[in-house]
N, C-alpha and C positions, 0 to 999 in steps of 0.2 A: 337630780332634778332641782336647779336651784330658784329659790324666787327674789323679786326683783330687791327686797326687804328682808331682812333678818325676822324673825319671830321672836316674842318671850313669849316662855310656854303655856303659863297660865293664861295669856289670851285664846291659846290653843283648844282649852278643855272647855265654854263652856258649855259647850251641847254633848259633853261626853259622860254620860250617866254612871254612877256609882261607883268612880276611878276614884282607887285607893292610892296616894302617894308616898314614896321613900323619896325622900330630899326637899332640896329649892325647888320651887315651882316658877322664879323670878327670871331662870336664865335664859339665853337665847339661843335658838332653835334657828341652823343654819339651810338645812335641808330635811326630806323625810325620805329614810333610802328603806328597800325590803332586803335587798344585795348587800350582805352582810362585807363583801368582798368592797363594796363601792362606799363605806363608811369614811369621813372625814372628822376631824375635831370640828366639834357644835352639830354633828348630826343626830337628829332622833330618828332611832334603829327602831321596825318595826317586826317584832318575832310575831309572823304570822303562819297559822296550820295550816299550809295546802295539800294539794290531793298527792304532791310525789312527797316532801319535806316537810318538816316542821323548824320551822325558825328559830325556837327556841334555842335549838343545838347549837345556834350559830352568836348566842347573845355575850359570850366569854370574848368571841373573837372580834366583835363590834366595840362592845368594852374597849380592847386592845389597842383600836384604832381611833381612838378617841371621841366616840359618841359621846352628845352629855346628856341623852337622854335616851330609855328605853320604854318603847310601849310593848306590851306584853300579860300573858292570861296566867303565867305560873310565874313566880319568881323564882332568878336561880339561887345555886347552893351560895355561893361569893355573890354578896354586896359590895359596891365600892362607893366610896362616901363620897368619890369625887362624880358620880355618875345621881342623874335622876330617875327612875323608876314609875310606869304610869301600869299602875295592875285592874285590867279589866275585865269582865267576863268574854266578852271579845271582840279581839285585836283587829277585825277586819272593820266589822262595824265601830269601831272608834276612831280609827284609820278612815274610816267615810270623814266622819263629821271633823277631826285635825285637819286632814286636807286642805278641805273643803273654805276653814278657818286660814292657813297656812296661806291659801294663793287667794281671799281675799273676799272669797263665794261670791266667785264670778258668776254662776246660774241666778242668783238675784238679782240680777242687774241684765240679765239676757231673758229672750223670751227661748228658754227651752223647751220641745216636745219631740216627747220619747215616741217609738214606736215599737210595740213588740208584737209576739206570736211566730208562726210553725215557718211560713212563707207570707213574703211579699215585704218583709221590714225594708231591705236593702230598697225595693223599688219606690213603694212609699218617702221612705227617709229622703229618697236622691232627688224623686220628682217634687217635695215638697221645696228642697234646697235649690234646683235649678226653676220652680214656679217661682219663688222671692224675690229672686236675684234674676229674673224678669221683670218683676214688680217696682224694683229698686232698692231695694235691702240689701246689704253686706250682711254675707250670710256664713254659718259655719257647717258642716256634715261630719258626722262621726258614724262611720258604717262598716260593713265584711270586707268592701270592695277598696275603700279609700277613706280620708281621713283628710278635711280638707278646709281651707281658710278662706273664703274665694277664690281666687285661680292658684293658688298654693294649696300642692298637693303633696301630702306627707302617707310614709306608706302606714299601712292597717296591720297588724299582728293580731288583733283581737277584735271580735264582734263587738263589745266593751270592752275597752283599757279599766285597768284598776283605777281604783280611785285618787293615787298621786295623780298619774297622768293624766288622767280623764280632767280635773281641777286644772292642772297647769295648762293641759291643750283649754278649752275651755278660760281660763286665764288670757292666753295668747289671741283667741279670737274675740276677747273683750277690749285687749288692747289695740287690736288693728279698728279697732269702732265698729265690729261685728254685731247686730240687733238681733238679729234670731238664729235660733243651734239646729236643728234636727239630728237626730240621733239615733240608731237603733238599739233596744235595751231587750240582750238576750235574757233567758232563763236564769244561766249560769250569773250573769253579774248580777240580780235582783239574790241570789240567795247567796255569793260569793260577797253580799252587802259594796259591791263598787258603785255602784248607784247611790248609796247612804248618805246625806250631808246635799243632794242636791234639790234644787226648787225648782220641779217643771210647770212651766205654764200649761202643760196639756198631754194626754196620753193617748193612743190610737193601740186598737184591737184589730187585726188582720183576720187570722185564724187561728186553728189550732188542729193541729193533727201527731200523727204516732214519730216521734223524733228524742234525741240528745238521753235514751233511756239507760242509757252505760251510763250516765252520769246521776239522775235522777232517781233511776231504779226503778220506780213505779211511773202509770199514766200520772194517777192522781198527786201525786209530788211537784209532776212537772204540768200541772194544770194551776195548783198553788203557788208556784213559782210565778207562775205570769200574772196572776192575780193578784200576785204581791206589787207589784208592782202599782197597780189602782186602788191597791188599799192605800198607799203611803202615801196617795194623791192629795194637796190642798184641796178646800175648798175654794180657792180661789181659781184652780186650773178645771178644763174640761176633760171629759172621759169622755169618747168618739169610739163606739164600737159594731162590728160585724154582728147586727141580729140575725144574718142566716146563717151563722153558724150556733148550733146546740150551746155552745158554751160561750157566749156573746154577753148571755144577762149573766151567766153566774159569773165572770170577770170584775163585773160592777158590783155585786150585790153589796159591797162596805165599804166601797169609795163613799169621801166626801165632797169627791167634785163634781159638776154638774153633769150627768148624763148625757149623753146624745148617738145617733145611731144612725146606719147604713144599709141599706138594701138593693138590691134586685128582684127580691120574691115579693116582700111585705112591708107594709106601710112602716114608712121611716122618716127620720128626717130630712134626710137625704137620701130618694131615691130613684134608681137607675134601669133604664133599659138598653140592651142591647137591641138595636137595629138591624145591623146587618154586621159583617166582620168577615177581612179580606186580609190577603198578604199585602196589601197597599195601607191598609188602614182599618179602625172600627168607627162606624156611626151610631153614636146614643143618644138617649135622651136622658136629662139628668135634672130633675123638680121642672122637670116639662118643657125645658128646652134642649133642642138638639143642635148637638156639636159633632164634628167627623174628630178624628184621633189619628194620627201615625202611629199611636201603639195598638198593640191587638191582641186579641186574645180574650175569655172571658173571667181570667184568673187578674186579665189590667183592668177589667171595667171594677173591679172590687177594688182595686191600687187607687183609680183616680177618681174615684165617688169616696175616698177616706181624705184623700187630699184636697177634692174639692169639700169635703167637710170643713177640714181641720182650717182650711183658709177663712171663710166664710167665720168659722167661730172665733180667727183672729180678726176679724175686723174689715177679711178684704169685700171687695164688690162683686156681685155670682160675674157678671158681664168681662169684665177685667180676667178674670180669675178661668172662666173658660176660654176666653180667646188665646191667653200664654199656655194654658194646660194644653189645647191642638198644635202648640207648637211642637209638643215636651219629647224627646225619644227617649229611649228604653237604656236602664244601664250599662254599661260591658257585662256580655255572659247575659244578658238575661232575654231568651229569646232574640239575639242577635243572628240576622240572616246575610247570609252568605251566596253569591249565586255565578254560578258555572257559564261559559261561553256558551252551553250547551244546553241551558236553562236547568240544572241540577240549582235544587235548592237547599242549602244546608244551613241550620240553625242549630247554634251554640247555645245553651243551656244551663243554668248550676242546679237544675232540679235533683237533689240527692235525697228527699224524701217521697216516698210509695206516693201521696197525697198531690207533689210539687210535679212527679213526674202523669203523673195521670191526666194533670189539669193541661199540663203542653201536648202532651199526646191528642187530647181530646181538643183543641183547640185546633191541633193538624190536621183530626180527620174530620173539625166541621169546613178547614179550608179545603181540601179536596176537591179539585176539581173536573176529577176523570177515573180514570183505571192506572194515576200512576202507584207507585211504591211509596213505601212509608219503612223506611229503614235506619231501626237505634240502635245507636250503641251506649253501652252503659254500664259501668262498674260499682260497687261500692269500698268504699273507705274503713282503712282497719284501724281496730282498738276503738270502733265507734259502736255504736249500736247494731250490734248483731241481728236482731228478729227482722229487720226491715229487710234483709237481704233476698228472701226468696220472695218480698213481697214487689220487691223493684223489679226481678226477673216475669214474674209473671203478669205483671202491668204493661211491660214492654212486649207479653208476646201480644196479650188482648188486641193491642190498638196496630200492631207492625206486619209488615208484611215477610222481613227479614228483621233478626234481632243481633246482634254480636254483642257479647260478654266480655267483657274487658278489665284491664284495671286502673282504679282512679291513683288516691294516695294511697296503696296500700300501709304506709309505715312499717310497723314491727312485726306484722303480718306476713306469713306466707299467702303472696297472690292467688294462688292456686286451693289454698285453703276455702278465700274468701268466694271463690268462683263456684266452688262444689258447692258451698251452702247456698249461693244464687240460682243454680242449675236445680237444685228442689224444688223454685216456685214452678218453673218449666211443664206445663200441663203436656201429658204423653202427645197429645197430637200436635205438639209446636214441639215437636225434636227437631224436626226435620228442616224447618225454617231458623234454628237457632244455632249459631257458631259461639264456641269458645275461642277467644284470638289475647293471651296474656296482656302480650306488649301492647301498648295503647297508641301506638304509633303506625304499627303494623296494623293495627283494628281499624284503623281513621284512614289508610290507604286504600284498603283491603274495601271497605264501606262503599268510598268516593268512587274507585278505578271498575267495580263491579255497578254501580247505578247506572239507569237508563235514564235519556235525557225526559225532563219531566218529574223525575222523582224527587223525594225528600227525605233528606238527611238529617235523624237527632242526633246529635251529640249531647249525651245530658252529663252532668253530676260535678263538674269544676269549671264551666263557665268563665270568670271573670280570672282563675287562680292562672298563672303563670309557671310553675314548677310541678314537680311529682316528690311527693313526700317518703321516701323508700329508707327506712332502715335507720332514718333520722336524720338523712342527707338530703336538703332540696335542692333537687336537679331541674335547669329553666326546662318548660316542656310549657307549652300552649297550642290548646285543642286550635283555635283558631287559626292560628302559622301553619301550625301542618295542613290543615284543612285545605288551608289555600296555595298550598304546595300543589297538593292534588290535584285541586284544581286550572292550577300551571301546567301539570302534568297532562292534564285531559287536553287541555287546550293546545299542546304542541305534538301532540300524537299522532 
């Protein structure tokens, strides 16, 4: 990842706290690689501990290739006089703040605002990016689903990019005269330190529920993680948070940036009612006016009462700002519907958390409009959070009338492993309504070719994903396409 300017190092360090130096600190700094393998003469190598490897192992062989500088938390056994040396307690967190330094800290110069928590970031993040750039703003998006410059769209590998990339895209989108970022800021990058080194104008609180626990280990870990987040807040940025969620004020309790806050239940600052909500639309009312919506659901009216927040704290007009937000539709995968010659209605989903899937189910069955069917399918993801599994099974049978078990990305996972532990949530008297169907192909036929006209089809837990993650191979696979296979299929039958 190269930038546009060479570095000297020592302009590199000085946000980077208690870095012990071996050598020149004068020289120049061509790149910042982690890929020991992608090392050049003038790169600083960054031996970073992650969760498969540790970089350190790799610091001889970056040596080799002519780094002239190493950042790193142990030094190795061989010094080289010709090499620089930056020793810190750690590499990732100093790696934030270099960067950051490196492409020129592009986030001081943009108006970025993160959004985190359990669900709703991607949708928040997209609809604040597509309300701007309504508004007139050349705008940037850094999300799950996409990665994007204005109508330049780069694909996503991460919820959050590390913090080279994250800097450099960020970089790029200050160069095209981009003014504001929206971003989504997982768990994993606030304590993975990729966030470190940048300056948001503001932060939004969603929710929080039981998620990413293979990686955090405990709730409370992964409750501090997002927390972390509004601690690091200036005070110059706002804190925009969900008070009807339990954990809404403890998010805030040590930020130092201005509070502000959201509702549907209780007095807020921004607060919202639902009116009514339909497969056409939802009507609310939001600080006492009402506006109709194309999105729907009562998991959006919390989406775009944070975005009609966050705008308004940027400066915009409520009037302005609700007229493009009824324009706004919904991201790929998120509650995207689908509908049959025959009126079958199928909506695509990435709800993969017990919490994410409960709220689309419960949104289906306040749209109901008769005695049709309500039939999900839905699998969960391996090498992920195992406990949530029988809790996805048993959610789906609550609100379904038919359920099919399937599988998402299984990975390194035996599918059929992952399927047994979901059949536990399965309450004895929804046996009978409940199919196991592995292939998620077969399951998405199987769904479609057995509905009666009238009904509705979930497909939940990869939404927006394009592939199947199997064994470490991604194979193209989209719930979508096949869907509508199907539904080619009913229609010529």
């Amino acid at each position: 990842m190269e930038s546009n300017q060479d570095k000297i190092l020592s302009s590199l360090l000085d946000e980077v706290r208690g870095a012990r130096i071996t050598g020149p600190s004068n020289i120049t700094v061509k790149n910042i690689i982690l890929d020991s393998r992608k090392v050049l003469p003038g790169s600083l190598f960054v031996a970073l501990r992650g969760t498969q490897t540790d970089g350190h192992q790799f610091i001889e062989t970056a040596t080799g290739l002519g780094a002239s500088a190493i950042l790193c938390e142990e030094l190795p056994a061989n010094i080289y006089e010709s090499t620089t040396y930056i020793q810190v307690a750690d590499s990732a967190e100093a790696m934030g703040y270099i960067a950051a330094a490196f492409y020129g800290q592009p986030s001081k110069s943009l108006t970025l605002v993160g959004v985190t928590g359990t669900n709703g970031k991607t949708s928040v993040a997209t609809f604040l990016f597509q309300l701007f750039r309504a508004l007139g703003y050349r705008c940037g998006l850094l999300s799950t689903v996409q990665n994007q410059i204005e109508d330049e769209v780069i694909v996503s590998t991460h919820t959050t990019p590390d913090s080279i990339a994250l800097n450099q895209l960020l970089a790029q989108m200050l160069a095209k005269n981009c003014t504001h970022v929206f971003m989504e800021v997982s768990s994993h990058s606030v304590v993975q330190h990729r966030i470190t080194g940048l300056q948001f104008a503001g932060g939004i609180f969603t929710n929080i529920t039981h998620d990413h626990l293979d990686f955090h280990k405990t709730f409370d870990n992964y409750i501090k993680a997002k927390k972390g987040f509004f601690d690091a807040l200036p005070k110059t940025a706002f804190a925009l948070v969900n008070i009807d969620d339990r954990r809404g004020a403890v998010m805030v309790q040590n930020t130092q940036a201005r509070v502000e806050t959201y509702s549907l239940q209780t007095l807020a600052t921004f607060k919202g009612k639902v009116i009514s909500d339909t497969l056409a639309g939802m009507h609310m009312e939001i600080n006492q006016q009402e506006v109709w919506f194309r999105v729907i659901g009562r998991f959006n009216a919390y989406n775009l009462l944070s975005v009609y927040g966050a705008a308004l704290l940027l400066g915009e007009k409520a009037d302005s700002v609700l007229t493009e937000l009824s324009n706004l539709k919904s991201p790929p995968g998120r509650f995207e519907q689908f509908h049959s010659s025959d009126h079958i209605v199928g909506i695509v989903d990435y709800a993969h958390t017990p919490d994410a899937l409960e709220n689309v189910l419960e949104t289906i069955t306040h749209l109901r409009s008769g005695n049709e069917k309500v039939i999900t399918l839905v699998g969960c993801g391996g090498n992920r959070d195992a406990e949530k599994r029988p809790k996805m099974a048993a959610i789906a049978c609550k609100y379904s009338n038919e359920v099919i078990l399937t599988s998402d990305n299984p990975r390194f996972e035996d599918p059929m492993d992952i399927l047994e532990q979901m059949k536990k949530g399965v309450p004895p008297l929804d046996y009978k309504k409940t199919k196991v169907v592995p292939d998620r192909r077969e399951a998405i036929f199987k769904a479609g070719l057995e509905a009666n006209p009238g009904d509705i089809i979930l497909i939940a837990g990869k939404g927006h994903e394009n592939y199947q993650d199997i064994k470490g191979v991604k194979t193209h696979f989209d719930d979508k396409e096949v869907l509508s296979e199907v539904f080619e299929k009913r229609r010529s039958n």
